[in-house]
C-alpha positions, 0 to 999 in steps of 0.5 A: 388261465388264458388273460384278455386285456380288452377289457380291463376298466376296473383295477384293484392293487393290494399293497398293505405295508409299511410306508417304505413299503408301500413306496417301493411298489410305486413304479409297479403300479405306475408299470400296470397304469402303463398297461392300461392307460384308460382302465380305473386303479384303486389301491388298498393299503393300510391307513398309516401308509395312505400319505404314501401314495395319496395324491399319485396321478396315477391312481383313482382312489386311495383306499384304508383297509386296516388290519389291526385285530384287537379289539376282534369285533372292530377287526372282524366288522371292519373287513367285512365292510371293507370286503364288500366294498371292494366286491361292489366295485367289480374290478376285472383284475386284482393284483396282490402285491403284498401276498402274505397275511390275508391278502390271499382271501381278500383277493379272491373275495374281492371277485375280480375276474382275473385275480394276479400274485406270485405262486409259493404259498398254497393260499396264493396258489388257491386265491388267484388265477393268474400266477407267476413263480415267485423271483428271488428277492436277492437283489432290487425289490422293485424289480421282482415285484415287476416280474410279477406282472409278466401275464399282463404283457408288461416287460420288465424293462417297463418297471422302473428302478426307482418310487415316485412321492407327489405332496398336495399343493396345500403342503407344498405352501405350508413348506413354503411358508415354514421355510421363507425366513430362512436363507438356505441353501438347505441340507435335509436330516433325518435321524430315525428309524423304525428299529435301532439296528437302522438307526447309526448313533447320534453322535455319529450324525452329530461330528458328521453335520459338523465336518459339513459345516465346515466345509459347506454353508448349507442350513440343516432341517432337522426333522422330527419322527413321530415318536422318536422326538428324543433323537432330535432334542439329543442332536440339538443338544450335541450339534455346534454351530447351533446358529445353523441348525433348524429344527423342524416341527412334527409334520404330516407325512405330505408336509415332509415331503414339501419340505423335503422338496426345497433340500438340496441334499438329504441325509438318511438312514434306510427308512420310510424318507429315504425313499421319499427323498429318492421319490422326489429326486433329491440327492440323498446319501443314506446310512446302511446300518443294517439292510444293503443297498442294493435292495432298494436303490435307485437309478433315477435318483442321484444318491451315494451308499455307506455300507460296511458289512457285518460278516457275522449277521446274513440276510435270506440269501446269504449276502452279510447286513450291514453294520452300525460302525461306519466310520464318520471320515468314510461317510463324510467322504461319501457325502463329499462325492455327493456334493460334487455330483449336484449340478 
């Protein structure tokens, strides 16, 4: 189908995930306001992710579309509504930048005139009329996800390799009241992570924040997960100097971010903060435990990578994942060489 961009006014993006998900299509959806500098973008995500992207300037409307299907009546009800607010809307493009799942049905109920997503599935191929084949997944996520965008004339050059987070100014003060009576300068921590296999062992983490301590005078905010408050009190318990140790309340995900902002450094495993702490240009240096670096990294965001691979576990395309045993003299190394690079 032959695209006319004269009149592209109404955009609808779906982009359902998780949050670290969410965050690595934001340069592809910060590529398509590019694009179309005047046109209205809504995107649809998940309510657990809408923090993600909730005060971005690029967007229009933030929209929650829930797919949990129990109870089913709720489920079903739910994306019914949801269904037929997004075909009031009469968008003139829908770009499925999530494909799996529903999104394909959804897409093309929302009755966009020009409906857009990769090719490899026949619900895709039968719900859009703009196609693209779908790249390999080999390398930076952010970047294939771009390429989808080719028949919008976007050239990939155009999608940046990076995410952006924004906080609200309500945010931004609660941090900054938090953080007042504390001298700083502040080094960010965050322990968990969504599965295990991500996490590297507390008391990793701990002799790692002690050699820093040594040798830096660095603050260190400890955040605490939803859910996962056990990590921080098993690091509190292990970590000397405990004088230099600030543990965080749990926050909202736009408090976090505020916070994050007055860090000078961050230290992370791959998890929905380290691409907050990449979105918000803060020097990080992230603990690769099981995916590789290369998949999401930056190059807008001064960070440094802990990988040692796992020759026994692969990913898809037959690159090795990486493994819990990085030693803490090589990680502290690592954040040695990060340190040296902040201004």
């Amino acid at each position: 189908m032959q695209f006319d961009d004269t009149s592209i006014n109404k955009i609808c993006i779906l982009s359902w995930g998780l949050i670290g998900d969410v965050l690595v299509r934001v340069s592809v959806m910060e590529a398509i306001r590019q694009r179309f500098p005047r046109a209205t973008i809504d995107v649809v995500v998940d309510p657990a992710s809408r923090g993600a992207v909730a005060y971005h300037p690029d967007l229009n409307k933030v929209i929650s579309f829930s797919r949990i299907k129990s109870p089913r009546w709720r489920y079903l009800f739910n994306s019914c509504k949801n269904i037929l607010a997004l075909r009031r809307q009469h968008y003139d493009l829908c770009v499925n930048l999530y494909c799996g799942g529903s999104s394909p049905l959804i897409s093309r109920l929302t009755g966009a005139r020009y409906r857009l997503s990769y090719n490899h599935t026949r619900p895709l191929r039968w719900a859009n009329n703009l196609q693209v084949d779908v790249p390999s997944f080999c390398s930076n996520w952010t970047k294939a996800l771009g390429k989808m965008l080719a028949p919008l004339g976007v050239p990939l050059e155009r999608v940046r390799q990076g995410t952006s987070f924004y906080c609200s100014t309500e945010a931004d003060e609660f941090a900054a009241q938090l953080l007042s009576k504390y001298p700083g300068p502040f080094l960010g921590l965050n322990l968990g992570a969504g599965v295990d296999n991500k996490r590297w062992p507390i008391e990793s983490y701990v002799e790692l924040m002690q050699l820093v301590c040594e040798k830096y005078d660095y603050q260190i905010l400890l955040f605490t997960n939803p859910g996962m408050a056990q990590l921080a009190e098993e690091f509190q318990q292990r970590f000397k100097p405990a004088e230099r140790l600030i543990r965080l309340p749990q926050c909202s995900l736009g408090e976090v971010g505020a916070i994050m902002k007055h860090c000078d450094i961050m230290v992370t495993g791959d998890t929905s903060l380290m691409h907050m702490a990449f979105g918000l240009k803060r020097p990080t240096l992230v603990l690769f435990t099981q995916t590789r670096p290369e998949i999401v990294e930056p190059k807008d965001c001064l960070h440094e990578d802990c990988f040692i691979a796992d020759p026994s576990h692969h990913d898809p395309c037959g690159n090795p994942l990486g493994s819990r045993d990085i030693p803490v003299a090589y990680a502290f190394e690592k954040f040695d060489m990060l340190a040296s690079r902040i201004d």
